[in-house]
MARBA-3410 file (N, C-alpha, C, O; in Angstrom, 1 decimal):
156
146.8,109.8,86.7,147.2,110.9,85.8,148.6,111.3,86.2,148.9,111.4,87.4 ~ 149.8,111.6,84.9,150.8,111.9,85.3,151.0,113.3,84.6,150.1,113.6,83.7 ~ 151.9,114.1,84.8,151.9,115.3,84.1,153.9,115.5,83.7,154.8,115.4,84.5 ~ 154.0,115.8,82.3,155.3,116.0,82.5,156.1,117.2,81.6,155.7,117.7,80.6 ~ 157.1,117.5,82.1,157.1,119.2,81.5,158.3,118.8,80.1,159.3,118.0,80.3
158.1,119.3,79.4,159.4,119.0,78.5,159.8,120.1,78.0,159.0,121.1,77.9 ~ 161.1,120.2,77.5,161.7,121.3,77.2,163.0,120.6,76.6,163.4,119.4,76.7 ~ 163.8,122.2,75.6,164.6,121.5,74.9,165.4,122.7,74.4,164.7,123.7,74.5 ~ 166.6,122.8,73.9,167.2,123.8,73.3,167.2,124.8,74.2,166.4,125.7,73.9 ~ 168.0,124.9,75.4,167.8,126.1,76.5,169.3,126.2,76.3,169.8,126.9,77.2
170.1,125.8,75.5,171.0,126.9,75.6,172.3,127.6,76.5,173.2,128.3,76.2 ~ 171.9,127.1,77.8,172.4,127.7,78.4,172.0,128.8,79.0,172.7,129.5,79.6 ~ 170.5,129.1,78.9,169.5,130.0,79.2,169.0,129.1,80.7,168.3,128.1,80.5 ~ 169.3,129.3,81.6,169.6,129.0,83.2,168.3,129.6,83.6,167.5,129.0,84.2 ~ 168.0,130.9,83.3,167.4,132.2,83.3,166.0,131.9,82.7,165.2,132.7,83.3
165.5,131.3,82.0,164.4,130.6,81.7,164.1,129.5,82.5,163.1,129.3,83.1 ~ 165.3,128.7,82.4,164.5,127.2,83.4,164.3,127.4,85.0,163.7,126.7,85.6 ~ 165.1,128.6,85.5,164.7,128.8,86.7,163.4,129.7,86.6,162.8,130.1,87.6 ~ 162.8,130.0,85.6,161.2,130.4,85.5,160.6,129.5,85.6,159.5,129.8,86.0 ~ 160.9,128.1,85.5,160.2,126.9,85.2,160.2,126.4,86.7,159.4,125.5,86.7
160.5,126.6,87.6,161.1,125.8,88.6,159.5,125.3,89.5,159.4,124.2,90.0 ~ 158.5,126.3,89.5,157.2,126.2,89.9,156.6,125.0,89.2,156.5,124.0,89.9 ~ 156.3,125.2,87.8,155.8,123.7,86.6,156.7,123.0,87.4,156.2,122.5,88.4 ~ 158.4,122.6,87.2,159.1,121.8,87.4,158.6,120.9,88.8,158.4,119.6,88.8 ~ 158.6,121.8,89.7,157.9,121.6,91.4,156.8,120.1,91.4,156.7,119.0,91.9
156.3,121.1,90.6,154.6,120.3,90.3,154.5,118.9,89.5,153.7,118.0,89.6 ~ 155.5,119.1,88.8,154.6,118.0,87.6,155.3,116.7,87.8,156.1,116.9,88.7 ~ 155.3,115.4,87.5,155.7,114.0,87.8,156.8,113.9,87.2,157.6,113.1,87.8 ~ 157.2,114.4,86.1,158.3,113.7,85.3,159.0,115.4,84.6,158.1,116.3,84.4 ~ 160.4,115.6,84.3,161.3,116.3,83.3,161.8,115.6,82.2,162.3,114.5,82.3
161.7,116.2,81.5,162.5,115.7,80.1,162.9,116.9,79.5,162.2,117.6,78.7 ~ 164.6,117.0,80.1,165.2,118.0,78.8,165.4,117.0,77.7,165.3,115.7,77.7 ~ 165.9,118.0,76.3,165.7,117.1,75.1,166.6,117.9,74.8,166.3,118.7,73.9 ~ 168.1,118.0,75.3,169.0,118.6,74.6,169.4,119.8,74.3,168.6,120.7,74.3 ~ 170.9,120.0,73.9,171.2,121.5,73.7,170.7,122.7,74.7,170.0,123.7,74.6
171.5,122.1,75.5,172.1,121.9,76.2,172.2,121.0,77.3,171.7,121.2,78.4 ~ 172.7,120.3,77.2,172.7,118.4,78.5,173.1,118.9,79.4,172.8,118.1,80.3 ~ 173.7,119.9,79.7,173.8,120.4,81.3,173.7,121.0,82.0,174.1,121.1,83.1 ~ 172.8,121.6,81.0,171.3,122.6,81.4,170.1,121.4,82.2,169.3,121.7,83.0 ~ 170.4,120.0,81.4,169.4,118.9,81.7,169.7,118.7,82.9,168.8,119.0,83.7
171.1,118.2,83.7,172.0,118.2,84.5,171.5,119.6,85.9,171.1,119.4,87.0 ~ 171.7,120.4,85.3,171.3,121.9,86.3,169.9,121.3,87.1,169.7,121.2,88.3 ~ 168.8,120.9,85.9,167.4,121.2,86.2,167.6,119.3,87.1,167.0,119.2,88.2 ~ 168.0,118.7,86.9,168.1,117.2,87.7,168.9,117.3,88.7,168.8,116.4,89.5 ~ 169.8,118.6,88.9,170.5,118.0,90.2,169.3,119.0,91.2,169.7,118.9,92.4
168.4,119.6,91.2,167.7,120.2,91.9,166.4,119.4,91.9,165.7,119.5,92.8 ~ 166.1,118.5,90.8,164.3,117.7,90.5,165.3,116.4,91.1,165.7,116.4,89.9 ~ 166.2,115.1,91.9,166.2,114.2,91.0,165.5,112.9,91.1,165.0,112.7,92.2 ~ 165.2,112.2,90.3,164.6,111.1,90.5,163.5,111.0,89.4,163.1,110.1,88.8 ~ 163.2,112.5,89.2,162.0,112.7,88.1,162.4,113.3,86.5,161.7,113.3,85.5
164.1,114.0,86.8,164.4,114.5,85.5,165.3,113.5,84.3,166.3,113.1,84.8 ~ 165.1,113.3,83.2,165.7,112.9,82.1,166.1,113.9,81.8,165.8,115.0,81.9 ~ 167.3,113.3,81.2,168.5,113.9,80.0,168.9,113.8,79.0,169.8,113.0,79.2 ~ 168.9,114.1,77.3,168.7,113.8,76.7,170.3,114.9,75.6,170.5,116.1,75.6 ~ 171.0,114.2,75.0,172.3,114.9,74.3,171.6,115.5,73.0,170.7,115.0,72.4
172.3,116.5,72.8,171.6,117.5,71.4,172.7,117.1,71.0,173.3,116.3,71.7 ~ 173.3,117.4,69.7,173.8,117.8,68.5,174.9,118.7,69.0,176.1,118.5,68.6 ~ 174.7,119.7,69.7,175.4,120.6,70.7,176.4,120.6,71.8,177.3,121.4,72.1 ~ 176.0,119.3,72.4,176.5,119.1,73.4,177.8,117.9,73.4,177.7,116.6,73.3 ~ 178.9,118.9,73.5,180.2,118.6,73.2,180.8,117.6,75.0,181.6,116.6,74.7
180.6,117.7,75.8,180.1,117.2,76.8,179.0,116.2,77.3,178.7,116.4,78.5 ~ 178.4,115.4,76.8,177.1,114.7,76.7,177.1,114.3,78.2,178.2,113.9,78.7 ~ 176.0,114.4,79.0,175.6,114.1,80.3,174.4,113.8,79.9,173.9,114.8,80.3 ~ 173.3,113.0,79.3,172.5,112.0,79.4,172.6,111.4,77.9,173.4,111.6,77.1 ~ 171.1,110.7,78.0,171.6,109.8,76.5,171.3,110.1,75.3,171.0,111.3,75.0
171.2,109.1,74.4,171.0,109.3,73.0,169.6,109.4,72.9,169.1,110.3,72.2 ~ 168.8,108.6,73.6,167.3,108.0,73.2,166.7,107.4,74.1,167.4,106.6,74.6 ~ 165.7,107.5,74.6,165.1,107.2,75.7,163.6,107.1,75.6,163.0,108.1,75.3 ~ 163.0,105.7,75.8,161.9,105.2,75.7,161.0,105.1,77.5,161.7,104.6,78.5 ~ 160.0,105.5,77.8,159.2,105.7,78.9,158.1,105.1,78.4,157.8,105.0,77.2
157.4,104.6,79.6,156.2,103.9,79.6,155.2,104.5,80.7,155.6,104.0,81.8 ~ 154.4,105.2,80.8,153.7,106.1,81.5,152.4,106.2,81.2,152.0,106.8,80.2 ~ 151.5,105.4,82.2,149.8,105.5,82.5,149.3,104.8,81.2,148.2,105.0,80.7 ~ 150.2,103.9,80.7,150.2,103.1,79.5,150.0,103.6,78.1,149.2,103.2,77.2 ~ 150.9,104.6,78.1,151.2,105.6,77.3,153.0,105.3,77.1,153.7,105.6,78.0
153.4,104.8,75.8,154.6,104.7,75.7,155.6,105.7,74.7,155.5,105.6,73.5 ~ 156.6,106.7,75.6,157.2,107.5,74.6,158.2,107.0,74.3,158.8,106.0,74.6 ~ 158.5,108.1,73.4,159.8,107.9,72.3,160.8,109.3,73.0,159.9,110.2,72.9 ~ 161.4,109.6,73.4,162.6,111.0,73.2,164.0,110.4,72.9,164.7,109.4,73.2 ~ 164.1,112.0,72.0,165.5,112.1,71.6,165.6,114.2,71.6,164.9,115.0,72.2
166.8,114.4,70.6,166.6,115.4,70.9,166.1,116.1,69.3,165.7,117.2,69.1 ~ 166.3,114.6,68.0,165.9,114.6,66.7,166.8,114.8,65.6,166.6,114.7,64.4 ~ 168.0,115.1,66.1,169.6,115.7,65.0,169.4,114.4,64.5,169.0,114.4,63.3 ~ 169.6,113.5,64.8,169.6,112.0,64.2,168.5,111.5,63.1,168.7,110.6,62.2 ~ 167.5,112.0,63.2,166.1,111.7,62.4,166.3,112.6,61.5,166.2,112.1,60.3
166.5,113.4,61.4,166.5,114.6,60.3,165.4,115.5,60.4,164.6,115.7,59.4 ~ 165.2,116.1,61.7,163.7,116.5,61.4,163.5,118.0,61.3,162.3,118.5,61.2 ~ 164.7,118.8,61.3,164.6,119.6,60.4,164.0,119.5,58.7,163.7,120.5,58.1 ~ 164.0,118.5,58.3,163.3,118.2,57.1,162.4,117.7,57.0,161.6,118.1,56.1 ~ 162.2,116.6,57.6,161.0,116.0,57.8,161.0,115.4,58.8,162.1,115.4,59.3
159.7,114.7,59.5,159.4,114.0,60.7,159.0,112.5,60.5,158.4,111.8,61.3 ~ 159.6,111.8,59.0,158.7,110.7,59.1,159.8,109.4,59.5,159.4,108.4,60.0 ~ 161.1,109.6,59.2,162.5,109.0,60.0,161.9,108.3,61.4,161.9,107.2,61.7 ~ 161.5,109.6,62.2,161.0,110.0,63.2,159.9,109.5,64.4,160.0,109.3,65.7 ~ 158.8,109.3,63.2,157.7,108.7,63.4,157.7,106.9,62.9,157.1,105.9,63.4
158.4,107.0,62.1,158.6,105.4,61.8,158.9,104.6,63.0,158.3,103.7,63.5 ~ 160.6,105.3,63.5,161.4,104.9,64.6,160.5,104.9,65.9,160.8,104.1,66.8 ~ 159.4,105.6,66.0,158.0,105.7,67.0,157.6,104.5,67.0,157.6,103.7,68.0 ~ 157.0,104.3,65.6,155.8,103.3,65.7,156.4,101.9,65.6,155.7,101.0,66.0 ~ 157.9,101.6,64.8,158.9,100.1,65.3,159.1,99.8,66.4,159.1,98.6,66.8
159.3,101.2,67.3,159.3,100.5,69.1,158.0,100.6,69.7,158.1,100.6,70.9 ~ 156.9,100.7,69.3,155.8,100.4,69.6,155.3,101.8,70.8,154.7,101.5,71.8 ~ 155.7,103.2,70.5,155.1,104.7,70.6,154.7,105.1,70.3,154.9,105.3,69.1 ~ 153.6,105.7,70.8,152.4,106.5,70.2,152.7,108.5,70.4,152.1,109.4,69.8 ~ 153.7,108.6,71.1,154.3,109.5,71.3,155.5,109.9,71.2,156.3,109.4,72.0
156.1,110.9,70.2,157.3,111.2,70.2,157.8,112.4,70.1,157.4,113.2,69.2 ~ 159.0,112.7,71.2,159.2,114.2,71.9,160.7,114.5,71.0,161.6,113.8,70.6 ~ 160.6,115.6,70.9,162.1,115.9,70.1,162.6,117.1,69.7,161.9,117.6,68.8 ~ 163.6,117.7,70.0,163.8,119.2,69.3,164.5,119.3,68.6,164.4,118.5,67.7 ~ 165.5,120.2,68.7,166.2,120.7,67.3,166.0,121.4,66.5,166.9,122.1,66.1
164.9,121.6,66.0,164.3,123.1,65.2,164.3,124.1,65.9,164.2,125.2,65.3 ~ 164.3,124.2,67.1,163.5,125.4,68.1,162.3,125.6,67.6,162.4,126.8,67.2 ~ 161.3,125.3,67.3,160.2,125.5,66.4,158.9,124.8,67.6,158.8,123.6,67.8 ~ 158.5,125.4,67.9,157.4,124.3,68.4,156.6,123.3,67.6,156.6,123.5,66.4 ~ 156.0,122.5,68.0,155.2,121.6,67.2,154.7,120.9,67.5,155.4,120.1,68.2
152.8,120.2,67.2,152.4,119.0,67.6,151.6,118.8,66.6,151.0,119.6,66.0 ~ 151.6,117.2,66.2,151.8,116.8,64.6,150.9,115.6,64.8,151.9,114.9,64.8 ~ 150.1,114.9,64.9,149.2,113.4,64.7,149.9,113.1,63.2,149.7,113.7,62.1 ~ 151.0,111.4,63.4,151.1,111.0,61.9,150.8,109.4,62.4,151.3,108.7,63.3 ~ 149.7,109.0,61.5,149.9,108.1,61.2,149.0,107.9,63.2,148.0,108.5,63.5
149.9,106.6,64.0,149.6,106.3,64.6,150.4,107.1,66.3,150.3,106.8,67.5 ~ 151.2,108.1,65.7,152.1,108.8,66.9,151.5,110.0,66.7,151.1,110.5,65.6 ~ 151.5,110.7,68.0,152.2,112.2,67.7,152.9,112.6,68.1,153.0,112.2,69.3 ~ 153.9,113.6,67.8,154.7,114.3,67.8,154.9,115.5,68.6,154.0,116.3,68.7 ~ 155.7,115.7,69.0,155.7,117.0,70.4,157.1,117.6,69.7,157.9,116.7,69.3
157.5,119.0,69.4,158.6,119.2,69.5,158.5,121.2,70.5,158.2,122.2,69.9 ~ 158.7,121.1,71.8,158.8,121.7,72.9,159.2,123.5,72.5,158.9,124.6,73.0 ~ 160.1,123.3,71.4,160.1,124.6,71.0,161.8,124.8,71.4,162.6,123.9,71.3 ~ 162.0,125.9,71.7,163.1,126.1,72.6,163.5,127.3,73.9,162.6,128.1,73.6 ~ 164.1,127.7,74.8,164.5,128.2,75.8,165.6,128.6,75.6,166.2,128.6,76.6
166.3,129.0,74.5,167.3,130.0,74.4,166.6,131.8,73.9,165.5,132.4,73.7 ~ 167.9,132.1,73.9,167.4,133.9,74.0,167.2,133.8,72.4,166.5,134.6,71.8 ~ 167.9,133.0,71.9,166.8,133.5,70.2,165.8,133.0,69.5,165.7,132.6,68.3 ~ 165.1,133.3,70.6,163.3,133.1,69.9,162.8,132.6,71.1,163.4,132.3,72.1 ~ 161.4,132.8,70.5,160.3,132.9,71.6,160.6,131.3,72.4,160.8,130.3,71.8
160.4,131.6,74.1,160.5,130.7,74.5,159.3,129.9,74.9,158.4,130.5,75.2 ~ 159.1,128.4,74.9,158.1,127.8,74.7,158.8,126.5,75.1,159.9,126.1,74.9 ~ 157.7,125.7,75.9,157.9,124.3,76.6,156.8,123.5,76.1,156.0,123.9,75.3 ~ 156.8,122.3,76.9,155.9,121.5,76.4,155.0,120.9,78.1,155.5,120.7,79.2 ~ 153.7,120.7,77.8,153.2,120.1,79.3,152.5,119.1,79.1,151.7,119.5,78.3
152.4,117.9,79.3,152.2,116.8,78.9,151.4,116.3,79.9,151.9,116.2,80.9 ~ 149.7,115.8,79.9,149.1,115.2,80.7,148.9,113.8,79.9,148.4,113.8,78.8 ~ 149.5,112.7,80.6,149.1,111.3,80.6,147.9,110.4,81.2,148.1,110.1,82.4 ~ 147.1,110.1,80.8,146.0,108.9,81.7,145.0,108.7,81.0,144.2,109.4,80.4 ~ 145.3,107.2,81.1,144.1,106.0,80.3,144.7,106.0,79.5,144.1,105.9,78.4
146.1,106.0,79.5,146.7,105.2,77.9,146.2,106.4,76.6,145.7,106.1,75.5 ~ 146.4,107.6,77.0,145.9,109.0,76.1,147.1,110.1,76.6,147.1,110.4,77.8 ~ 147.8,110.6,75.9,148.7,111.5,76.1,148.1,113.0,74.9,148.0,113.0,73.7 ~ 147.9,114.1,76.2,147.1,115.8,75.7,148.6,116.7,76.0,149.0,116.9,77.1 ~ 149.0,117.1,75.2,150.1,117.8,75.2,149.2,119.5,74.8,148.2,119.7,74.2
150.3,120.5,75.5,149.8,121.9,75.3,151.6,122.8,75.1,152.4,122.4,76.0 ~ 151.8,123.5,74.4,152.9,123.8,74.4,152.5,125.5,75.1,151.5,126.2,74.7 ~ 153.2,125.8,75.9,153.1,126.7,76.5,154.2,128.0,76.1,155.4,127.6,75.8 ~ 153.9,129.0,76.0,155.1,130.1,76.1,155.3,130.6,77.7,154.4,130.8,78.5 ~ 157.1,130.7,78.0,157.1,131.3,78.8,157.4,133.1,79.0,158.0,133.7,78.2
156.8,133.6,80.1,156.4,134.5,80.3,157.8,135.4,80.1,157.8,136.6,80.3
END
């Protein structure tokens, strides 16, 4: 069993992810997802080995990448941070680009909206966001047996 925390749109909200630092501690894997990439950067130079980075739309400076595929307890994801898919309008860009590279999971923000969505043969995680305008909300991700149980959590 693997556990992994995701989060996305922090903004530059430092002040949130050092709330996280306990989850962060604990769990096997990070995935920031953008907007802020050096906020992803902050939370990796203190985790590293376990944190991903992932560039928002935002980030005029990009310190990790575009798209990033993991393979975990034989569960294979998809992350981005979603500006590219359009998923402010829809998720199906999204989920297509999932199930061509052969993912059953796909992580992504951009809305600040939380969300977890079963299409088709993926689902969809979108973590919410960690800036000061609106409710803050992450994502916790337990992987094993090739089954990924996602719970989107608010933080305190």
């Amino acid at each position: 069993m693997k556990t992994i925390t995701v989060v996305s749109d922090s903004h530059g909200n430092r002040a949130a992810l050092d709330k996280l630092n306990g989850v962060f501690s604990e769990c096997d894997y990070i995935i920031h997802l953008g907007d802020t990439s050096g906020d992803g950067a902050y939370i990796k130079k203190q985790f590293p080995g376990k944190t991903y980075v992932l560039n928002g739309n935002c980030d005029i400076v990009p310190v990790g990448e575009k798209e990033l595929e993991l393979q975990i307890e034989g569960v294979r994801l998809l992350a981005c941070h979603g500006d590219r898919y359009g998923v402010k309008y829809t998720t199906e860009r999204l989920r297509a680009r999932a199930e061509e590279r052969g993912c059953t999971v796909a992580l992504f923000g951009h809305t600040h909206k939380p969300l977890e969505l079963a299409e088709g043969n993926v689902t969809l995680y979108n973590p919410g966001t960690l800036s000061r305008y609106g409710r803050k909300t992450y994502l916790y991700l337990v992987v094993n047996g090739g089954k990924a149980v996602g719970k989107i959590a608010e933080l305190d």
